[in-house]
N, C-alpha and C positions, 0 to 999 in steps of 0.2 A: 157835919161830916160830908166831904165832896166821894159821892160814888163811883167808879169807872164800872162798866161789864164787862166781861169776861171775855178775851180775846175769841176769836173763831178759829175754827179746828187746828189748820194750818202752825198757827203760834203755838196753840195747846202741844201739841207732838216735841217739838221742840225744846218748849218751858218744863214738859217733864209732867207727871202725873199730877191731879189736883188732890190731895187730901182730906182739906176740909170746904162742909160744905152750907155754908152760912149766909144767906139774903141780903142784900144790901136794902134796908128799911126804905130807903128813898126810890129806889128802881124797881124792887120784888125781883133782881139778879144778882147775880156771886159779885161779888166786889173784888178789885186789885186794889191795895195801899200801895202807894210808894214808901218805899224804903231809902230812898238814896238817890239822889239826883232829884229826876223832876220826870213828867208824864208827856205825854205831847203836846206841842203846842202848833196854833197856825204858825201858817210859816214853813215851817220844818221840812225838811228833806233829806232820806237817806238817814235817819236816826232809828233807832231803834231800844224799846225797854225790853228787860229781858228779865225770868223770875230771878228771887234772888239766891233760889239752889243751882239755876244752871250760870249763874252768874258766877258761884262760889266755886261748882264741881270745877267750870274750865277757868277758873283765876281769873275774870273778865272784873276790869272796875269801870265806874264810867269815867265819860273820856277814852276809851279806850277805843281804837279801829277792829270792825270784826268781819269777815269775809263772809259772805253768804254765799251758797250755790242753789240758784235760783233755775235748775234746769237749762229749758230753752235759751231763757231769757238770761241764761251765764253769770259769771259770780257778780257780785259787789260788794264794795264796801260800805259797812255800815256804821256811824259814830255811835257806842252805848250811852245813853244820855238818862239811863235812870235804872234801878231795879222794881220789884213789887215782889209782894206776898198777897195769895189768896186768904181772904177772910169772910 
């Protein structure tokens, strides 16, 4: 089992509360599964994963274009290229 950690705060606010709270064996940190799509890869730009309750609450699939408002630094757009669940 490939483990990712646990996004940093920023993402967390957005993705929506964490529930459950279980170790990834390999890291001794929370783990994200994908769910749908795929995770990051090199390369990438302007993608983003997203959980898969706030993916659901706002009707977001991947592929899908989503505007961010990134403050100062003004909105963007960003392609959703995967969901996750905390496990």
């Amino acid at each position: 089992m490939e483990c990712h950690p646990k996004m940093g705060s920023g993402v967390k606010a957005t993705a929506g509360a964490i529930i459950e709270e279980q170790r990834c064996p390999i890291t001794n940190k929370f783990a994200n599964i994908i769910t749908s799509g795929r995770w990051f890869e090199a390369g990438d730009e302007n993608v983003i994963v997203l959980s898969g309750k706030t993916a659901e609450k706002n009707n977001i699939e991947v592929s899908d274009i989503v505007n961010l408002n990134l403050g100062k630094l003004g909105t963007l757009e960003w392609e959703v290229v995967g969901t996750y669940r905390v496990v």
